[in-house]
N, C-alpha and C positions, 0 to 999 in steps of 0.2 A: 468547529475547532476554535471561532472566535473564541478568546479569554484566557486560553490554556497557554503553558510554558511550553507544552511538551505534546506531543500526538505521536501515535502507533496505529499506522494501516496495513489491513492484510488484504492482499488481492491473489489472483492468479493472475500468473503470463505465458508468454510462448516466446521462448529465446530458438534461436535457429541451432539445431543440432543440440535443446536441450533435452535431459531425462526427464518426464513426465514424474512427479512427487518429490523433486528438488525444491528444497527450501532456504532461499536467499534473504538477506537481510541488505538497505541499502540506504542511503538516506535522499530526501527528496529531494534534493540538490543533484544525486545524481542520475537521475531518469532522464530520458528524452522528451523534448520537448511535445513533440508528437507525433503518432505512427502513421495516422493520416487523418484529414482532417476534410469531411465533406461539407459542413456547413458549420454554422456561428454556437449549435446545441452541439457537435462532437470535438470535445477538447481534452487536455491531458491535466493532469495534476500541475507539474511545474506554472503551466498558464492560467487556470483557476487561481494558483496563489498568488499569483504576479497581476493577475484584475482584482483580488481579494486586498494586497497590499498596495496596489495604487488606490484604491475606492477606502482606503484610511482604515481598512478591519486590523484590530488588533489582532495575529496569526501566531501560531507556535515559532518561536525562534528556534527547534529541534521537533523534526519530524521525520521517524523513521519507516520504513514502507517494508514490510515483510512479504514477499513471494511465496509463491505455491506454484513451480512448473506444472501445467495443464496440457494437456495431448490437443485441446480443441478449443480457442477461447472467440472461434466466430459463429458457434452456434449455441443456443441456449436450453437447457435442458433443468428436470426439478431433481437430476439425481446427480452427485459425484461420480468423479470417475474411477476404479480401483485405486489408481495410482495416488489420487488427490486425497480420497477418505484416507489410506493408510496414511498421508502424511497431515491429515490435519491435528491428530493427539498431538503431532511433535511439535507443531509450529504452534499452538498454543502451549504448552507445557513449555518451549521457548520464550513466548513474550512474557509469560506470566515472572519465567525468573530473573528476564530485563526489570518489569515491573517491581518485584519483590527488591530489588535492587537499585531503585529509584524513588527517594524522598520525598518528591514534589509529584507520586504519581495521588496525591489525595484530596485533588480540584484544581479549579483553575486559579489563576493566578490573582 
């Protein structure tokens, strides 16, 4: 992301009492810092970019985080799960018409 104005990530989560193929839009300011944290290699976004911007990386000054509610995101698998496949057209078909809608999506800065 060093360079850029602007970044768009997609992930999956697991919100307590979410629906599996909900798709949230958030910005990375508002994530938690982090869900837990066993050593120095498991860390969250928010503190990636807070080492990223102390160590002087030029970083996106807007960065949005698109979700994907997942039924299971502590075990890893090479296939989606019903709920996630149906909802990834949407959540692409979403960022592209953030994208399309954004001037400065054609490099970095």
């Amino acid at each position: 992301m060093t360079g850029y104005r602007k970044a768009i990530l997609i992930d999956a989560t697991e919100t307590q009492g979410g629906t599996p193929g909900t798709i949230r839009t958030v910005p990375a300011a508002g994530l938690l810092w982090t869900r837990n944290t066993h050593s120095m290699h498991d860390t969250s976004l928010p503190v990636a970019l807070a080492f990223g911007s102390a160590a002087g990386l030029e970083l996106p000054s807007e960065i949005t985080v698109w979700t994907v509610e997942a039924e299971d995101i502590e075990n890893f698998g090479e296939t989606l799960t019903p709920a996630v496949r149906a909802a990834l057209p949407r959540v692409v078909e979403q960022v592209m018409r953030q994208l399309d809608g954004d001037p400065s999506r054609s490099g970095p800065a």
